[in-house]
LORO-391855 format. One record per residue: residue number from 1; x, y, z of N, C-alpha, C, O in turn. Coordinates in steps of 0.1 Angstrom, whole numbers, plus 5000, padded with zeros to 4 digits. Layout:
REM LORO-391855
  num  n.px  n.py  n.pz  ca.px  ca.py  ca.pz  c.px  c.py  c.pz  o.px  o.py  o.pz
  NUM     X     Y     Z      X      Y      Z     X     Y     Z     X     Y     Z
...
This chain:
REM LORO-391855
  num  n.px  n.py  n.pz  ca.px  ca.py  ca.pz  c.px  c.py  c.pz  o.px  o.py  o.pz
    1  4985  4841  5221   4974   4843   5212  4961  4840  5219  4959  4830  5227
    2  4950  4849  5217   4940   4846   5225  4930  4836  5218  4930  4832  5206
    3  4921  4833  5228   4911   4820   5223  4907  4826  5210  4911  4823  5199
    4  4897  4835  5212   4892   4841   5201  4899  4842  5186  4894  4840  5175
    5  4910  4844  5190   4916   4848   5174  4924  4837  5169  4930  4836  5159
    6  4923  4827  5178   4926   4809   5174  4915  4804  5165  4916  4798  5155
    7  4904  4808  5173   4891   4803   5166  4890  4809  5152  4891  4802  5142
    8  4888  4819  5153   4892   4830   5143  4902  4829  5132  4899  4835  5122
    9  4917  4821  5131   4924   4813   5123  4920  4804  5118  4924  4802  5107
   10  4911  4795  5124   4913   4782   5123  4899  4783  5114  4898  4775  5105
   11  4888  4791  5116   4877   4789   5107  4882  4796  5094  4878  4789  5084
   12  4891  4806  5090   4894   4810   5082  4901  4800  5072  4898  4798  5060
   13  4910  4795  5079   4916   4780   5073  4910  4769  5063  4912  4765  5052
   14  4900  4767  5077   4887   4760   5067  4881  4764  5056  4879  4759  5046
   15  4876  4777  5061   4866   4780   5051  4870  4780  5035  4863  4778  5025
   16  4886  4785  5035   4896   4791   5023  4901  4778  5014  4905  4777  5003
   17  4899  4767  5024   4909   4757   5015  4919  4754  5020  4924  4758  5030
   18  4923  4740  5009   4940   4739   5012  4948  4747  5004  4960  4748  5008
   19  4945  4754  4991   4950   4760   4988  4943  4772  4983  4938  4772  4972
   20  4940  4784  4995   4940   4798   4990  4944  4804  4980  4956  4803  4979
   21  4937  4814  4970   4938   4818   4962  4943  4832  4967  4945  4833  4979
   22  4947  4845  4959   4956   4855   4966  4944  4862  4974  4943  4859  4986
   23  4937  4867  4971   4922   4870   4973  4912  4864  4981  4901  4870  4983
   24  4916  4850  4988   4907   4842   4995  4902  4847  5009  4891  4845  5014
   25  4915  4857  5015   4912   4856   5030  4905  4875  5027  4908  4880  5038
   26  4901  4882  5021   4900   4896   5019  4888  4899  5032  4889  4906  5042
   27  4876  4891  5028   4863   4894   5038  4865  4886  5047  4854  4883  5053
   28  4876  4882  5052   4878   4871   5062  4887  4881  5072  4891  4875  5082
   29  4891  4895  5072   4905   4903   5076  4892  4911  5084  4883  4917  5079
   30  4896  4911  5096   4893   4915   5109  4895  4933  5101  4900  4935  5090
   31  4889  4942  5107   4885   4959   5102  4899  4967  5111  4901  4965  5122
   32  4904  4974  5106   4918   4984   5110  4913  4989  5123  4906  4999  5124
   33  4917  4983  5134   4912   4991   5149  4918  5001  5151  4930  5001  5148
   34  4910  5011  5155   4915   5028   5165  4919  5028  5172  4913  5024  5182
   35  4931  5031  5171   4941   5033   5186  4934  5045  5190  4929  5053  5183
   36  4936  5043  5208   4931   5056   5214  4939  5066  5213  4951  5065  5210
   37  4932  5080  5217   4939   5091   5212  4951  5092  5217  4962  5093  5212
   38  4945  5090  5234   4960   5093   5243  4972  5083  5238  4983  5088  5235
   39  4969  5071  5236   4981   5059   5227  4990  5069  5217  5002  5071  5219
   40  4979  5075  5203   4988   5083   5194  4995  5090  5198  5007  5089  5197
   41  4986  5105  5206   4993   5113   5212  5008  5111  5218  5018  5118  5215
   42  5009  5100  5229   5019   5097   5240  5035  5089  5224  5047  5089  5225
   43  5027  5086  5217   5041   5078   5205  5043  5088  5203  5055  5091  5205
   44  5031  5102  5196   5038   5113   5188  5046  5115  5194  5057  5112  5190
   45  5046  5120  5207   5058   5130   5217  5068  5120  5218  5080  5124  5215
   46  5067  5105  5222   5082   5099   5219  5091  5100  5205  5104  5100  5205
   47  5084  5101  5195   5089   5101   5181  5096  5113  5179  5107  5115  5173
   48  5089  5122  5184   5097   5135   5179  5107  5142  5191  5113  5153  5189
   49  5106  5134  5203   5118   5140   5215  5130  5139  5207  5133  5150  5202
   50  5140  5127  5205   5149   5132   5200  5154  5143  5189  5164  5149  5186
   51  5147  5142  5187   5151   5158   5176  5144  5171  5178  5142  5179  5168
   52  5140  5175  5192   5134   5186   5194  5143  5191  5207  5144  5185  5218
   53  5148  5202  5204   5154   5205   5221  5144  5207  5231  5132  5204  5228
   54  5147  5210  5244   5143   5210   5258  5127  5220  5255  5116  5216  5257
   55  5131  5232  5250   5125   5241   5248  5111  5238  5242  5099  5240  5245
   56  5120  5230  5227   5110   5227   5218  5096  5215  5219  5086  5213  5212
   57  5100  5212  5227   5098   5200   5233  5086  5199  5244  5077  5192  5246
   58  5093  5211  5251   5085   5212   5262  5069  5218  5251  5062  5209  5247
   59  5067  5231  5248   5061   5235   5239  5054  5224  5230  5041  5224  5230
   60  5058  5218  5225   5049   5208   5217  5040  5197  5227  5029  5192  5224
   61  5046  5196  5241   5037   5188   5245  5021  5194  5252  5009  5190  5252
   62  5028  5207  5260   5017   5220   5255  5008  5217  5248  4998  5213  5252
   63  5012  5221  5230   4998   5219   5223  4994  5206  5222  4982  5205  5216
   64  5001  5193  5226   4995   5179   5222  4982  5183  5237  4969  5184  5237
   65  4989  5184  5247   4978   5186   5261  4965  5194  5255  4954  5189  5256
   66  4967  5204  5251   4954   5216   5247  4950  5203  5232  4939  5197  5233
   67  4955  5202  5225   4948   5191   5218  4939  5180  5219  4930  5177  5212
   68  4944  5172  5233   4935   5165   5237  4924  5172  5244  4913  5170  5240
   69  4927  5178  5252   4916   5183   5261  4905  5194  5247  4895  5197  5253
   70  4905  5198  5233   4898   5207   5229  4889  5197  5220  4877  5194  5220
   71  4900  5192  5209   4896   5183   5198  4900  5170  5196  4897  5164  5186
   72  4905  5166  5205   4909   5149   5204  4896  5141  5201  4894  5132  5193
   73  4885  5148  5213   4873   5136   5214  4866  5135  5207  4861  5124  5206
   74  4861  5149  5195   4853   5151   5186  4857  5141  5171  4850  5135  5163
   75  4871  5143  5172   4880   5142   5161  4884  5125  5160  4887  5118  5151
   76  4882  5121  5176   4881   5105   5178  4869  5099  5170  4868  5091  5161
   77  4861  5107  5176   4846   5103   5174  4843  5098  5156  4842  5087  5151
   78  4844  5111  5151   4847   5109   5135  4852  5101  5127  4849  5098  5115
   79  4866  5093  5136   4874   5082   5129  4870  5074  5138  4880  5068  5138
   80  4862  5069  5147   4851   5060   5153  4840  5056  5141  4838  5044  5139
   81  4835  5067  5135   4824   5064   5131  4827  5060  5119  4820  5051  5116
   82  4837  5064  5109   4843   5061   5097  4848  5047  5097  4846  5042  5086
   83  4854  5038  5106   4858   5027   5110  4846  5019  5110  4846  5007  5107
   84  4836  5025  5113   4822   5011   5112  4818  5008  5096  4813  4998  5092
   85  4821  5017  5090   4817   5013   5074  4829  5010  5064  4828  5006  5052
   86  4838  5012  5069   4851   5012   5062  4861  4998  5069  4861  4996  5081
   87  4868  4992  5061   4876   4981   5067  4887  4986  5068  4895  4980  5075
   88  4892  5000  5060   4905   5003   5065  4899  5020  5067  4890  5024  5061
   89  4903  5025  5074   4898   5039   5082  4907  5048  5070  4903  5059  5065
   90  4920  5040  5068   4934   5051   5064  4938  5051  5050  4945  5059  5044
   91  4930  5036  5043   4938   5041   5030  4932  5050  5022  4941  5055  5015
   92  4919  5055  5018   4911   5063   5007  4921  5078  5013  4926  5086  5005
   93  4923  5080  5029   4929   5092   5033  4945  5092  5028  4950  5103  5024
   94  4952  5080  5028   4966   5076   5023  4963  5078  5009  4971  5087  5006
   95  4955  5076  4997   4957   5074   4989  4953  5089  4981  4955  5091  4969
   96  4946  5099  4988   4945   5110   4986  4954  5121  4988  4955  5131  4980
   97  4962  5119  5000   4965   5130   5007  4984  5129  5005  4993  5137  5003
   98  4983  5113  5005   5000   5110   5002  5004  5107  4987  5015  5108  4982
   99  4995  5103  4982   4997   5097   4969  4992  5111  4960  4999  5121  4957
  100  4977  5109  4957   4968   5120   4944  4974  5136  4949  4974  5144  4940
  101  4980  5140  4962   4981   5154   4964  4999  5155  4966  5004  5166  4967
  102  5005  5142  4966   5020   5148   4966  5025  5155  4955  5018  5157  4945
  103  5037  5160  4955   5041   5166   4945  5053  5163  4941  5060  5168  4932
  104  5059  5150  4951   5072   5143   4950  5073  5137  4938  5062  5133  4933
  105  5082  5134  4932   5084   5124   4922  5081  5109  4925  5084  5105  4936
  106  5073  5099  4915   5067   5089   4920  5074  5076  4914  5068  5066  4915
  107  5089  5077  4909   5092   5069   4906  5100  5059  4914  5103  5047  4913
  108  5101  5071  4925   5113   5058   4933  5111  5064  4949  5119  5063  4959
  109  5100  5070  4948   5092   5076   4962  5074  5067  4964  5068  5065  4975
  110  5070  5064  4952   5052   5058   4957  5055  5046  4948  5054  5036  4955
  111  5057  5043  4934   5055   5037   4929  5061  5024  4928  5073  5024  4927
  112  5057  5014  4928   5065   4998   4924  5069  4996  4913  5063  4999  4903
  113  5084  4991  4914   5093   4990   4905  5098  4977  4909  5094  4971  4919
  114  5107  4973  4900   5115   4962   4897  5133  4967  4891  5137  4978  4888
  115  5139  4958  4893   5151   4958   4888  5159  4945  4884  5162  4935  4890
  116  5162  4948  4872   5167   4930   4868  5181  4929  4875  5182  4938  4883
  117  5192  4921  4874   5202   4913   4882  5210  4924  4885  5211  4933  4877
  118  5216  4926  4900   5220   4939   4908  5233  4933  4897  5235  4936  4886
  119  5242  4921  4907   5254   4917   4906  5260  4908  4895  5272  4906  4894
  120  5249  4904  4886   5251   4899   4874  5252  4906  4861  5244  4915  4864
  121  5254  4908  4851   5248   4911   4842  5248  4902  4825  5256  4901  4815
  122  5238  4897  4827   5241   4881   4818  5244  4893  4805  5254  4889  4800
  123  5241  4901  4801   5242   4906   4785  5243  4923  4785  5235  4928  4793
  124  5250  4931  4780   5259   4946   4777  5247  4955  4772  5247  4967  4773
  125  5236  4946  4764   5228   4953   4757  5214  4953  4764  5208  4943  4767
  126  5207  4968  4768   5203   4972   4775  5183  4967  4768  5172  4967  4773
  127  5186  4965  4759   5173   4962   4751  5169  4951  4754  5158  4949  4757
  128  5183  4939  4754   5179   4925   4757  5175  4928  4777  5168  4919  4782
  129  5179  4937  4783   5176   4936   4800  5165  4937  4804  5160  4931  4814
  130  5161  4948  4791   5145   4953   4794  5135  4944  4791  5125  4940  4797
  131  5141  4939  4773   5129   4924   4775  5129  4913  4782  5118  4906  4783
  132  5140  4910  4790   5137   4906   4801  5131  4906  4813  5129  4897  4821
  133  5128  4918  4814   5126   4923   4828  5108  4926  4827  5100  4926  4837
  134  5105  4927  4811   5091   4931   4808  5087  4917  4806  5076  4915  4811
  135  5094  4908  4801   5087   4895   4798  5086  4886  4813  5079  4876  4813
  136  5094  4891  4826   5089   4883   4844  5083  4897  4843  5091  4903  4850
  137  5077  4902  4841   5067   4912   4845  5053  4908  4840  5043  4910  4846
  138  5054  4904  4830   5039   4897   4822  5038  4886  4826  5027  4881  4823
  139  5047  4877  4832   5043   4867   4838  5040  4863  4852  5034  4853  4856
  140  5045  4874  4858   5040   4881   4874  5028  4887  4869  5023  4887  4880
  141  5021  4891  4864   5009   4900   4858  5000  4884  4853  4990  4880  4858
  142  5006  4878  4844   4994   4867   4845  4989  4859  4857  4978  4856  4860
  143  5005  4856  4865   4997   4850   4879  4991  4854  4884  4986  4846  4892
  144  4987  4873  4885   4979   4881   4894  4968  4878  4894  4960  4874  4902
  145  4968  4880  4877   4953   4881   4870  4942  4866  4873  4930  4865  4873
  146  4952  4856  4875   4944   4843   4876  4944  4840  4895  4940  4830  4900
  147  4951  4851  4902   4952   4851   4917  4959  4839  4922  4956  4834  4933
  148  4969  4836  4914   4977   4823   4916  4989  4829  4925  4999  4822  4928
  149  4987  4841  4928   5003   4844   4938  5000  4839  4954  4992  4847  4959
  150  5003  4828  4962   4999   4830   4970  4999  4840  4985  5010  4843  4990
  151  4984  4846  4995   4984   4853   4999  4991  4850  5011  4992  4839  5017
  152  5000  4868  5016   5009   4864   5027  5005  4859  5040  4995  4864  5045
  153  5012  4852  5046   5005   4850   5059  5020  4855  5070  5032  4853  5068
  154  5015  4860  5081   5020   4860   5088  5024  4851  5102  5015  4847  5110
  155  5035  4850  5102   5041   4836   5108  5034  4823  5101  5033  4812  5106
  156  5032  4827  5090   5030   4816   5083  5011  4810  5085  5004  4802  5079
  157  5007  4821  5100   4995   4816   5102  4983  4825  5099  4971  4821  5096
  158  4987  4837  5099   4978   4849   5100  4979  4857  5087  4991  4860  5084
  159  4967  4861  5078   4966   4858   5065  4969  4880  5067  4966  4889  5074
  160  4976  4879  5056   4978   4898   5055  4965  4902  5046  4958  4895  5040
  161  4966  4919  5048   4955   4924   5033  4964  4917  5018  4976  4915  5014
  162  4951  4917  5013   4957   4918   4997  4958  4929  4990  4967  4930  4982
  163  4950  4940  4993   4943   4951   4985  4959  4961  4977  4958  4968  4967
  164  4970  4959  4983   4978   4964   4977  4982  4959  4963  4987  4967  4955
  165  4981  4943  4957   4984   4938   4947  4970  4944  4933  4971  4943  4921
  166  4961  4949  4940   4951   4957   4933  4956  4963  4920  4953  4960  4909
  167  4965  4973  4925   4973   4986   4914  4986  4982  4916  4993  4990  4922
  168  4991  4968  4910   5003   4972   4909  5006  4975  4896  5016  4981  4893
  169  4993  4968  4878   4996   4970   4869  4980  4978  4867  4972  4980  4876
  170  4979  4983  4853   4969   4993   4849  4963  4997  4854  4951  4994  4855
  171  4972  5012  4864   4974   5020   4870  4978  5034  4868  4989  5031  4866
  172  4977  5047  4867   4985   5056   4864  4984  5067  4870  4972  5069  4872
  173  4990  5075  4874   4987   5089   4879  4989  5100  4875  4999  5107  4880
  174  4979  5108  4863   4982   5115   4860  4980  5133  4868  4970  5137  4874
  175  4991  5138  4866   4993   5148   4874  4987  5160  4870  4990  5165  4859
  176  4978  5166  4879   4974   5181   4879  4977  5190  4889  4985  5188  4898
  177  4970  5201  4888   4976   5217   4900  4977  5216  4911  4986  5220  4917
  178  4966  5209  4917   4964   5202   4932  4966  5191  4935  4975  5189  4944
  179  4961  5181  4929   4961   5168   4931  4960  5159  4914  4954  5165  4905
  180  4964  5150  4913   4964   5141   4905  4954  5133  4904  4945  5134  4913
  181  4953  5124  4894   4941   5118   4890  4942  5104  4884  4951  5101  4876
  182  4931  5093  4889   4937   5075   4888  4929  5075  4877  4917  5074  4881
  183  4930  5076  4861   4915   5077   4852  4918  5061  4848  4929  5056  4847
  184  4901  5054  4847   4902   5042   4849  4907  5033  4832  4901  5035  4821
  185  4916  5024  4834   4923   5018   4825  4920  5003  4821  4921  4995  4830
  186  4917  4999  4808   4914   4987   4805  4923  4976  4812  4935  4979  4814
  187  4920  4965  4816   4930   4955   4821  4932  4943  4813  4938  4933  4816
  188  4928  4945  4804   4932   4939   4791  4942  4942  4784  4947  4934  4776
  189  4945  4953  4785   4955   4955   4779  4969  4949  4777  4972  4943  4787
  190  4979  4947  4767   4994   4944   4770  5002  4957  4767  5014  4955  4764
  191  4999  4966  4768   5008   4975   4761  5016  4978  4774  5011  4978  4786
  192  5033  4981  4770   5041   4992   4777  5046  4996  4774  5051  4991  4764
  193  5052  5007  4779   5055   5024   4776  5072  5019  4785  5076  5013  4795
  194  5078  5026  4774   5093   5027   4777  5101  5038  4776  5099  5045  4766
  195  5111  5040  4785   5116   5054   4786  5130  5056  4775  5137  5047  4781
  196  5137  5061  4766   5147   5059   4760  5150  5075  4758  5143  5083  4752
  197  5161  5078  4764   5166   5089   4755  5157  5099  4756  5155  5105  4745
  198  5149  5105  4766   5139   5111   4769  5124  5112  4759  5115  5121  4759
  199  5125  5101  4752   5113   5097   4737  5109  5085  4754  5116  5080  4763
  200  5095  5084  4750   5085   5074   4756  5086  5066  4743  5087  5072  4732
  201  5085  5052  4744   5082   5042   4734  5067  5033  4737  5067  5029  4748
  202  5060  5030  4731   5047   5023   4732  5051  5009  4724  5055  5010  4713
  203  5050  4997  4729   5050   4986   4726  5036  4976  4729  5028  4977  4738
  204  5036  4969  4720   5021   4956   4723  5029  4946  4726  5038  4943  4719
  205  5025  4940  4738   5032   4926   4742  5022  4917  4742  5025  4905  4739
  206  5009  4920  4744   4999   4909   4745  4986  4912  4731  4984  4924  4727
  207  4982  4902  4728   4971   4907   4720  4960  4898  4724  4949  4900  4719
């Protein structure tokens, strides 16, 4: 680990507390660096040799060559300059292009889910699983809401993004012809929506 990014822990440390909040280290998180082109380029072609014959292969590295040499630098340049204003270069592009424009199903492809006991099953009746499963769901949702989850760190020292615990609740994506749509939702709310028998159910859990 270099000096710099010691120093760089260790003021973060301080500045956050003995006990950080989930949210504490956000403006403290170093900006998503640009790998250079040639870096991407040279993974893509390892990534996809095994499953491209001789032929195919050869050919793809062809257009990666004429890629660099026509539009790499321009196209560098662009996510150069987008990286100065932006802390993450990829997610507004991730959250448009993979998420608002897929057309996959998003229940068990984009979306966060839960599942109550794999190997157990304390009770037969499916009503009591779900109030279970909704009632550690509202209380994972109150610790969010007061930022009492603590944030991850890596090796225990190096503080991760948060920004993913953002949408994990009053969230939705409703789907249109092109792309889908995030329309913005009270967070006050307690209500949820339950699937039965292909009927949706609406419930108030909180008031």
């Amino acid at each position: 680990m270099s000096s710099p990014t010691k120093t760089w822990l260790a003021l973060v440390r301080i500045f956050s507390g003995r006990h950080p909040m989930l949210f504490s280290y956000q403006r403290s998180l170093p900006r998503q660096p640009v790998p250079s082109v040639q870096d991407t380029v040279r993974k893509y072609l390892e990534s996809v040799r095994p499953v491209l014959s001789d032929e195919d292969f050869d050919w793809t590295a062809v257009l990666a060559q004429e890629f660099l040499r026509l539009q790499a630098s321009l196209l560098q340049w662009y996510l150069r300059l987008k990286s100065w204003w932006a802390s993450n270069y990829v997610s507004d592009w991730w959250e448009e292009f993979v998420y608002l424009r897929s057309r996959n199903p998003l229940m068990v492809n984009s979306n966060y889910y839960m599942m109550d006991f794999l190997y157990v099953t304390p009770t037969p009746l499916q009503a009591a699983r779900a109030g279970n499963a909704i009632h550690a769901l509202l209380l994972y949702r109150h610790r969010l809401n007061r930022q009492e989850i603590p944030p991850t760190l890596l090796m225990g020292m190096r503080p991760l993004c948060s920004a993913q615990y953002e949408k994990i609740f009053n969230t939705t994506r409703i789907p249109g012809v092109q792309r889908g749509e995030t329309p913005p939702i009270p967070t006050d709310g307690g209500r949820t929506i339950s699937w039965l028998r292909a009927c949706f159910l609406e419930s108030t859990c909180l008031s």
